[in-house]
C-alpha positions in Angstrom: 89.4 18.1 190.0 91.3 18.3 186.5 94.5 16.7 186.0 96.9 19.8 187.3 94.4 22.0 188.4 96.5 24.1 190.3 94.3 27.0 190.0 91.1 25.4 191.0 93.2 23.8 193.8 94.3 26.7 195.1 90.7 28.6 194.5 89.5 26.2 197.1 92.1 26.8 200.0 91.5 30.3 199.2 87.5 29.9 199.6 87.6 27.4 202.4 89.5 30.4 203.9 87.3 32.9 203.7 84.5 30.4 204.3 86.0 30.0 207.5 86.6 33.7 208.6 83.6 35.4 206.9 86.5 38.2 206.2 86.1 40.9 203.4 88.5 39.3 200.3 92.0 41.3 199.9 93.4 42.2 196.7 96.8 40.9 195.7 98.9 41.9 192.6 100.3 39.0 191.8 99.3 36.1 189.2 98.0 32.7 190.9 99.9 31.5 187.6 103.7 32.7 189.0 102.2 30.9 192.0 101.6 28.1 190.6 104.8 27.6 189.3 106.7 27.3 192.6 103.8 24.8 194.1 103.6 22.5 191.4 107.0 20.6 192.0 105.9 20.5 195.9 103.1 18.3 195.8 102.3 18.3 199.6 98.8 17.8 201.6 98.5 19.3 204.9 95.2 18.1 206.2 95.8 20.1 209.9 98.0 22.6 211.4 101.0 20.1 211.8 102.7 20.7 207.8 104.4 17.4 206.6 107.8 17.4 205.4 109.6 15.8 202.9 113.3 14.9 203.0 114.7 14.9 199.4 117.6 13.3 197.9 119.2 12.4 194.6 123.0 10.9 194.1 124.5 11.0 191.2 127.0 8.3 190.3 128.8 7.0 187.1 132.4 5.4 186.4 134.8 7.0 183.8 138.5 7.4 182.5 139.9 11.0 184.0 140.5 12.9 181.2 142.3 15.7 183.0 143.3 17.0 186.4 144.0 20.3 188.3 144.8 20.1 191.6 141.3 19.2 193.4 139.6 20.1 190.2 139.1 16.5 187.8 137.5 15.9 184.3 135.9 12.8 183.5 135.7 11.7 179.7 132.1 11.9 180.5 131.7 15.0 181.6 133.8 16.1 178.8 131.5 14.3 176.1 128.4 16.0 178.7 130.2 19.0 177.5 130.4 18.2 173.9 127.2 16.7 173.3 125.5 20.3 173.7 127.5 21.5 170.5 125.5 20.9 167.2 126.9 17.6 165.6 127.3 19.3 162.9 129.6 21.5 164.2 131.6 19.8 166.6 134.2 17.7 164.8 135.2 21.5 164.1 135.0 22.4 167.2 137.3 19.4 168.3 139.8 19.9 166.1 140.1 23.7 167.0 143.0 23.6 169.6 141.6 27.1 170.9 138.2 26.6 171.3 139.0 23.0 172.4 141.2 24.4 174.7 139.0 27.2 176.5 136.3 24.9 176.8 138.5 22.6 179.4 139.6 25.6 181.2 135.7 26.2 181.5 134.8 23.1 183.1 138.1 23.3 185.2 137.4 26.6 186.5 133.7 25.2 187.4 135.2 22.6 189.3 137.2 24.4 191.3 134.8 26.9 192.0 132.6 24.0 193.0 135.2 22.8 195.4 135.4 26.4 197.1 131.7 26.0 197.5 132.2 23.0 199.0 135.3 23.5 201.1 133.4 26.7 202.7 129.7 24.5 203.4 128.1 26.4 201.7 125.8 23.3 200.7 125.0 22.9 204.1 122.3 25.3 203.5 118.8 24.0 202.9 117.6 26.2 200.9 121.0 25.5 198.8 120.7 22.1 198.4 116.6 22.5 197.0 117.9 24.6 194.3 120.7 22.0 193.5 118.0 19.4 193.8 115.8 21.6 191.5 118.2 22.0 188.8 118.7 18.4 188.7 114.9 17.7 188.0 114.7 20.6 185.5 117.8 19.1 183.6 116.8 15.4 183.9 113.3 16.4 182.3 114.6 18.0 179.1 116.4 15.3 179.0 114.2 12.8 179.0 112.1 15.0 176.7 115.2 14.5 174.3 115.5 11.2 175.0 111.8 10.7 174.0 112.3 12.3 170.6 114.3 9.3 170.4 112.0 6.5 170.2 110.7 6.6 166.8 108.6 3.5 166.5 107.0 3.6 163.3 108.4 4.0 159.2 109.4 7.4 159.1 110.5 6.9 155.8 107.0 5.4 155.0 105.4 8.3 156.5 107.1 11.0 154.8 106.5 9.7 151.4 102.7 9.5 152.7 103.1 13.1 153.7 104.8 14.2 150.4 102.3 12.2 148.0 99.1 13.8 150.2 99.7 17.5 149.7 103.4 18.3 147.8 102.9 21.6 147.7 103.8 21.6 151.2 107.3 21.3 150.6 108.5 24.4 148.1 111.9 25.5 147.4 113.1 28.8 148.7 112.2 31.9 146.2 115.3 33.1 144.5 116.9 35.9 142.7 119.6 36.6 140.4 121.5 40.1 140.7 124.5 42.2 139.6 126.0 43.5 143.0 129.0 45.7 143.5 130.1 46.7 147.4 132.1 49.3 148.9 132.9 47.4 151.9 133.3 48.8 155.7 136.7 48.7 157.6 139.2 48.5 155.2 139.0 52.0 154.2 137.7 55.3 155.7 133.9 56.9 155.8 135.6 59.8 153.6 137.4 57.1 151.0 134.2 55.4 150.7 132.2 57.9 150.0 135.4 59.6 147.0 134.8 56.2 145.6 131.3 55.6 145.1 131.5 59.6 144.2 133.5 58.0 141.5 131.8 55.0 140.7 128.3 57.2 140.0 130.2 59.8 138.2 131.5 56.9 135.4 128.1 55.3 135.8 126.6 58.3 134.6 129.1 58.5 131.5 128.2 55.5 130.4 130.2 53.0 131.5 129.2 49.3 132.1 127.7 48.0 135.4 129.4 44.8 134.5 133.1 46.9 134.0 132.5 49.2 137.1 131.8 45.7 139.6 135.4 44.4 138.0 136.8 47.3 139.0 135.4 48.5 141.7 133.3 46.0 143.7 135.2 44.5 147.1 132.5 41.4 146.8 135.5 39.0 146.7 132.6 35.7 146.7 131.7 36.9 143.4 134.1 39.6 142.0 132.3 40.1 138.9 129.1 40.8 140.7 127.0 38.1 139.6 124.7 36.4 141.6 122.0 33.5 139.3 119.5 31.9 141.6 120.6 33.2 144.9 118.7 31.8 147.8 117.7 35.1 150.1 117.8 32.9 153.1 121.7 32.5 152.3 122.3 36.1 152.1 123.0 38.5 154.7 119.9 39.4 156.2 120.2 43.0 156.2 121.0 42.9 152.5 118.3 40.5 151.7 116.2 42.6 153.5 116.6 45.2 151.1 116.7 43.1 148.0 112.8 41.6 148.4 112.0 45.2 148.1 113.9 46.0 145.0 111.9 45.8 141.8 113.9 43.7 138.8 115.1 45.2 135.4 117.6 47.4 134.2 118.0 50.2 136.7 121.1 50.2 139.1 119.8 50.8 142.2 122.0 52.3 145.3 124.2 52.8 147.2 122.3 52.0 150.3 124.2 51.4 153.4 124.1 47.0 155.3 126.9 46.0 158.0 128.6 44.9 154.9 129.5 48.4 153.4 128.3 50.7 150.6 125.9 48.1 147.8 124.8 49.3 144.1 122.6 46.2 142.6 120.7 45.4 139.7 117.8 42.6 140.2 117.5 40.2 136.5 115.1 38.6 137.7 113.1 37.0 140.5 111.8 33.1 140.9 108.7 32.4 143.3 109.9 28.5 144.7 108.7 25.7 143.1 107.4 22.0 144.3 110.4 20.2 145.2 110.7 16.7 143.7 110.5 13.8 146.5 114.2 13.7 146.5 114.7 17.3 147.2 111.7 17.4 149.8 112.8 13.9 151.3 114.9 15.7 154.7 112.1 18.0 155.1 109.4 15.7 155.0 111.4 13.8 157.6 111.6 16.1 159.9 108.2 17.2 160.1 107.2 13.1 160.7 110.0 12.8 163.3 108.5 16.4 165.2 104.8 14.9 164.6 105.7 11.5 166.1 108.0 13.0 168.8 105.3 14.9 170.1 102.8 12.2 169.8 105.1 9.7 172.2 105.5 12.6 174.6 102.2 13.1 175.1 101.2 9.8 176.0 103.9 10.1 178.4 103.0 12.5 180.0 99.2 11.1 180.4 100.8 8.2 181.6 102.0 10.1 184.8 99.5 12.3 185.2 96.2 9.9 185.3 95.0 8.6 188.4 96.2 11.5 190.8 95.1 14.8 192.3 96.6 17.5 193.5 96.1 18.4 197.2 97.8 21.8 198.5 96.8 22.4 201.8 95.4 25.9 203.3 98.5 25.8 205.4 101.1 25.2 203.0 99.8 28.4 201.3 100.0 30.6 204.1 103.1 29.2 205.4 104.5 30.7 201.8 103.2 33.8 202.3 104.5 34.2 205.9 107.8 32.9 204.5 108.1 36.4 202.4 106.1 38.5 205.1 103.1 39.4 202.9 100.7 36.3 205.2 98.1 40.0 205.4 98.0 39.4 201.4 96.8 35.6 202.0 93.9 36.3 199.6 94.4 36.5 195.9 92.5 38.6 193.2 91.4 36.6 190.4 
């Protein structure tokens, strides 16, 4: 049998079954996949009517400084950093220093904990069932984790690689097609549907006499980035996407084309000009080429990982196990499955 051949696995109880009974297969609507998904963790062989069992249990311990209390509710600088650690670095010494959001994340993990204490206080984790789905959000955590954590051990020259990876094919790494344009905007919210509309009225209306795109986006244009509208080698990826939406399908010369309506507000533009992206020097392409090594490698450690534990085993599911699920959710007359 393959290495997590749940599936064939299971095709065997099933066929030993029937084997045994001689009985006319049943049709069942469910996937052997979604099956498979709850019996893989399990793991257990049943070679006779008596099922084994298997007493689980995990503790969780680590020291650290209290950061804060309330009432039975505490907050370890751990936990806090736990908490942290899933904000972007880039973003989180702005985060931090944000009293508000700094703030109503600590009444977040307070709340959790007293919540947790209620659950405690009124045993609810007594429950069996309870304490497997506590159990199995600890494995599911501590596996991305470690996945993470394996990302980590980068044990070769990155640096060397990604210069091998630039040299061998630059045109993999290509700088992000551009455009320069003459924008004027109407914007949304700080005047009325009826106001907007009097104003581009009027913005047309001394368009069509023959004033200057260039005057009317001085005048008129509430693009405060840019307040005289122009926009040279604009990155479309740094645009708003409903507006850069519009603007790959706007052709580039003279023509003012609009109004046409974005979350932003009312937009008149004129495209100068279009750039495809061009090679980036080794420099430019240095962070990108990185990060594709660091991915390639990253995946390359995890998978020898994860042959590593899964060589030398096989997985047994026994007949009873099966139908003990069924007869757990009262369908045991569904035992067969439909391929």
């Amino acid at each position: 049998m393959s290495v997590l051949d749940v599936r064939g696995c299971l095709a065997n109880v099933i066929g030993q079954s029937r084997a045994q009974r001689g009985s006319r297969p049943m049709r069942f609507g469910v996937s052997i996949a979604a099956i498979c998904i709850g019996l893989c963790p399990i793991l257990l062989a049943a070679e006779d009517a008596d099922r084994a069992e298997s007493q689980v249990s995990q503790a969780i311990e680590f020291r650290s400084p209290i950061f804060a209390t309330y009432g039975p509710a505490i907050v370890t600088d751990h936990e806090l950093d736990a908490s942290l650690s899933m904000i972007p670095e880039d973003d989180r010494i702005a985060f931090m220093i944000n009293r508000r959001r700094l703030s109503e994340r600590l009444d977040g993990l307070i709340l959790s904990r007293l919540f947790h204490h209620q659950a405690t206080e009124s045993g609810l984790y007594e429950d069996p069932l309870m304490q497997a789905r506590l159990y199995h959000a600890l494995v599911e955590t501590s596996a991305f984790l470690y996945r993470n954590h394996l990302r980590d051990l980068q044990d070769e020259d990155l640096e060397g690689l990604a210069r091998e990876l630039y040299l061998s094919d630059p045109s993999q790494f290509v700088s992000a097609p551009t455009v320069d344009f003459e924008h004027l905007l109407i914007a949304r919210g700080s005047r009325t549907e009826v106001e907007s509309a009097r104003l581009l009225v009027e913005v047309y209306e001394q368009m069509q006499a023959g004033r200057a795109f260039e005057e009317l986006i001085e005048a008129y244009s509430d693009d405060a980035g840019h307040p005289e509208g122009g926009y040279l080698g604009a990155a479309l990826s740094e645009l708003d996407e409903d507006f850069a939406r519009v603007l790959t399908e706007l052709p580039a010369g003279q023509r003012v084309i609009g109004p046409f309506l974005t979350s932003l507000g009312w937009h008149m533009v004129r495209i100068n000009g279009r750039h495809a992206g061009e090679i980036m020097e080794w420099e430019e392409a240095r962070e990108s080429a990185l990060r594709v090594v660091r991915r390639r490698q990253a995946d390359r450690i995890e998978q020898r990982v994860r042959q590593r534990l899964l060589d030398g085993h096989e997985i047994r599911i026994g007949e009873e196990n099966v139908r003990a699920l069924f007869r757990r959710y009262g369908i045991e007359h569904l035992f067969e499955f439909e391929e």
